[in-house]
VOPAGU-2260 file (C-alpha; in pm, 1 decimal, decimal comma):
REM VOPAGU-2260
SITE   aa  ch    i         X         Y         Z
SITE  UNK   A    0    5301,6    4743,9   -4388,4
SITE  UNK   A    1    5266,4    4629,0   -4754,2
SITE  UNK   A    2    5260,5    4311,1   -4886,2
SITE  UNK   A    3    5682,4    4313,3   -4963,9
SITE  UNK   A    4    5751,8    4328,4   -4579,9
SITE  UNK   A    5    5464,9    4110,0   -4437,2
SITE  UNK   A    6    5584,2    3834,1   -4227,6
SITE  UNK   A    7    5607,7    3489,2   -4329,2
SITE  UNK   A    8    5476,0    3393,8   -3902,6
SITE  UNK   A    9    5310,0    3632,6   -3649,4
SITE  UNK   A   10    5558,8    3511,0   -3372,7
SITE  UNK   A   11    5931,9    3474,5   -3491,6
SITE  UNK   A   12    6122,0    3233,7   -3371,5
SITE  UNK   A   13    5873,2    3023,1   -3315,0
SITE  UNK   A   14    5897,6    2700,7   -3576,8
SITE  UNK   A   15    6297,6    2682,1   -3463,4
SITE  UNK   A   16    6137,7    2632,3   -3105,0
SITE  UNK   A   17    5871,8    2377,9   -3200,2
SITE  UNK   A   18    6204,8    2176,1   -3370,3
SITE  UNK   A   19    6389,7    2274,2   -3048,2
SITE  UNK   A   20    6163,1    2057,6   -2866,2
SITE  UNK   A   21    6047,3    1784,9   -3089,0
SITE  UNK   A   22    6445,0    1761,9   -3133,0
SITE  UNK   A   23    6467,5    1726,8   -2776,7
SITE  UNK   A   24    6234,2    1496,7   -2702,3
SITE  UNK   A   25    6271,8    1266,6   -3007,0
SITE  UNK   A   26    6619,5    1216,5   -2809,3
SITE  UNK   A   27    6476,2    1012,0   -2549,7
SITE  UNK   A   28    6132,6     983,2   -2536,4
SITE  UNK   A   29    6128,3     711,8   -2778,1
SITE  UNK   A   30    6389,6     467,3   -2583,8
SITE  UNK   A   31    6243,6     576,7   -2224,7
SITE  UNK   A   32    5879,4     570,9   -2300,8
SITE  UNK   A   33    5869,5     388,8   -2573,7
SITE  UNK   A   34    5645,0     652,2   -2769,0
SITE  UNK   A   35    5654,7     737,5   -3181,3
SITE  UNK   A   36    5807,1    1119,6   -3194,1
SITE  UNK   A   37    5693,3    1210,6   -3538,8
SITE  UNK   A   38    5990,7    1356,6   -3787,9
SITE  UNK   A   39    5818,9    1724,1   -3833,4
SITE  UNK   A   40    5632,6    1970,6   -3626,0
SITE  UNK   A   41    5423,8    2172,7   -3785,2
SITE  UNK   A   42    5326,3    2447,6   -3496,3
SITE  UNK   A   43    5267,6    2513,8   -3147,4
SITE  UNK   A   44    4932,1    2319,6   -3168,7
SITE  UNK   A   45    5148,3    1997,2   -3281,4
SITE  UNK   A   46    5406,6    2058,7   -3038,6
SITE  UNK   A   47    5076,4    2091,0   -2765,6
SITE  UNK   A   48    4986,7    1731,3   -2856,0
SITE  UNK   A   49    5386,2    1585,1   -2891,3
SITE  UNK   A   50    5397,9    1739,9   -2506,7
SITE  UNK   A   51    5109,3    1602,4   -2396,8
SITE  UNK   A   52    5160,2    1231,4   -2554,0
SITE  UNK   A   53    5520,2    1228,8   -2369,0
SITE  UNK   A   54    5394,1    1355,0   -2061,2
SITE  UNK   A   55    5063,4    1059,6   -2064,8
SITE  UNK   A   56    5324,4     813,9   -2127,4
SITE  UNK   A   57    5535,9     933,8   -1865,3
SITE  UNK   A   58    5249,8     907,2   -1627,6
SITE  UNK   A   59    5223,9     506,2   -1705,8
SITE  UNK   A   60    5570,1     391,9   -1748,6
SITE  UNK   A   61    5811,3     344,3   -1436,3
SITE  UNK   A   62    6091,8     582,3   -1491,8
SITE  UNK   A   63    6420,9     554,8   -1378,0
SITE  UNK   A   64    6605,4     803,8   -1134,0
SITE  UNK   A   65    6359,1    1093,1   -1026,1
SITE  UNK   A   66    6075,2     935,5   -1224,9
SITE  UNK   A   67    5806,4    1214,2   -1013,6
SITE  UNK   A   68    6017,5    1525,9   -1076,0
SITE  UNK   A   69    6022,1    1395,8   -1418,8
SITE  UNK   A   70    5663,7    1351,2   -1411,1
SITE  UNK   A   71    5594,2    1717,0   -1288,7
SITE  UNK   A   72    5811,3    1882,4   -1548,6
SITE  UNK   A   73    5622,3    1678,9   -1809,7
SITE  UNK   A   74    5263,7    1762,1   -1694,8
SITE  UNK   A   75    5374,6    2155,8   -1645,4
SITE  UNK   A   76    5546,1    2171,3   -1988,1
SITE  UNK   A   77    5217,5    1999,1   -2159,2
SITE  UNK   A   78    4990,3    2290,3   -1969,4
SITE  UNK   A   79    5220,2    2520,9   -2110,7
SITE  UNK   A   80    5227,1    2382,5   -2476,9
SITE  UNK   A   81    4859,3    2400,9   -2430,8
SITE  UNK   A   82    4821,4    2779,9   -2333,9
SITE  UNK   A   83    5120,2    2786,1   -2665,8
SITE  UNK   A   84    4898,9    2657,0   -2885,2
SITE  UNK   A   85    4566,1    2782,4   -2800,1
SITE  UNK   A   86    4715,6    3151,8   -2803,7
SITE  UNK   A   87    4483,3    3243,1   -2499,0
SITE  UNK   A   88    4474,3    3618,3   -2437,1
SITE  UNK   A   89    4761,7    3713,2   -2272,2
SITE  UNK   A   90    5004,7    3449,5   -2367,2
SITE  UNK   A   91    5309,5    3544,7   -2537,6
SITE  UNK   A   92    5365,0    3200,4   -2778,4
SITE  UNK   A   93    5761,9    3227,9   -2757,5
SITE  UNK   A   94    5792,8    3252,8   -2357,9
SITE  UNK   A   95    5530,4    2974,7   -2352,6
SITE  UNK   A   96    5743,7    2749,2   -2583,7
SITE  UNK   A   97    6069,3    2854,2   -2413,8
SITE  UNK   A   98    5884,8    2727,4   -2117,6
SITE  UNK   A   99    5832,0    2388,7   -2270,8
SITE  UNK   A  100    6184,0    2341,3   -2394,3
SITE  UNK   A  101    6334,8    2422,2   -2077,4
SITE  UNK   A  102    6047,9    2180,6   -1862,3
SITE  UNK   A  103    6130,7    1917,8   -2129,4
SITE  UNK   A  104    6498,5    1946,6   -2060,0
SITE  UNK   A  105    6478,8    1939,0   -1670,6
SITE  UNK   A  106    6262,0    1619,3   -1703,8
SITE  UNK   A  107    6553,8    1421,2   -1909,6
SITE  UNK   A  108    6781,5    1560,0   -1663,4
SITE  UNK   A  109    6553,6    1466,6   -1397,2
SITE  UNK   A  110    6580,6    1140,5   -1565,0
SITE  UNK   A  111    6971,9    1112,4   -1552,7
SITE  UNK   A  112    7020,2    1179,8   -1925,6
SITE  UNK   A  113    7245,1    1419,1   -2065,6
SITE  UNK   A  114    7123,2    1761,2   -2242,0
SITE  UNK   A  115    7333,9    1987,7   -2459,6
SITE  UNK   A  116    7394,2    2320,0   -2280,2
SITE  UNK   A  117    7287,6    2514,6   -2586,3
SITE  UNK   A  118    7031,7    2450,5   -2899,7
SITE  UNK   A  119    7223,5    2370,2   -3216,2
SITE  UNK   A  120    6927,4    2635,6   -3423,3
SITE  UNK   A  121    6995,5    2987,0   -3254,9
SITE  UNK   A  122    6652,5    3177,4   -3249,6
SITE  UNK   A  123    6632,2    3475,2   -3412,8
SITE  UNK   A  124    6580,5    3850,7   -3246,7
SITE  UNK   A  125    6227,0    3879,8   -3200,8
């Protein structure tokens, strides 16, 4: 590959997932848990430590409607940041953050808030 066609990230898609979920959780988080979601993401290893603030918080504040299911999502979608951002061998970054953005979602449903049904940034091919 020369230099013309090198790619600007080694995993597509995945900054318009990082905004997915900082998107996402920026949407609640800071009314239910009454946590700081900052304006910009830079990466799967800030998204890892977004996760894993919301999901401490979570684990400290009473939450209404299914406050434990909410819980659960949480703490599996901050594991799953983690493996995202630490690129262990094996992981495939995208699936892992897909993972996240869907946890994240059942844990403000889980919560009895409403979620769009689809992303307003499509992701592109990979």
């Amino acid at each position: 590959m020369n230099a013309g066609t090198a790619l600007d990230s080694p995993h597509p898609g995945i900054t318009a997932l990082c905004e997915d979920i900082r998107d996402a959780l920026a949407a609640w988080a800071p009314r239910i848990l009454g946590i700081h979601v900052h304006r910009l993401v830079s990466g799967p290893a800030e998204v890892g430590r977004l996760v894993g603030a919301v999901s401490d918080a979570a684990d400290v504040t009473v939450l209404p409607r299914d406050g434990d299911t909410a819980r659960g999502e949480l703490h599996e979608a901050a594991d799953r940041a983690s493996a995202a951002a630490e690129e262990r061998p094996g992981t495939d970054v995208r699936a892992e953050l897909a993972a996240v953005r869907a946890g994240c979602r059942r844990a403000a449903v889980a919560l009895g808030l409403s979620v769009p049904v689809r992303s307003s940034r499509p992701c592109p091919p990979s």
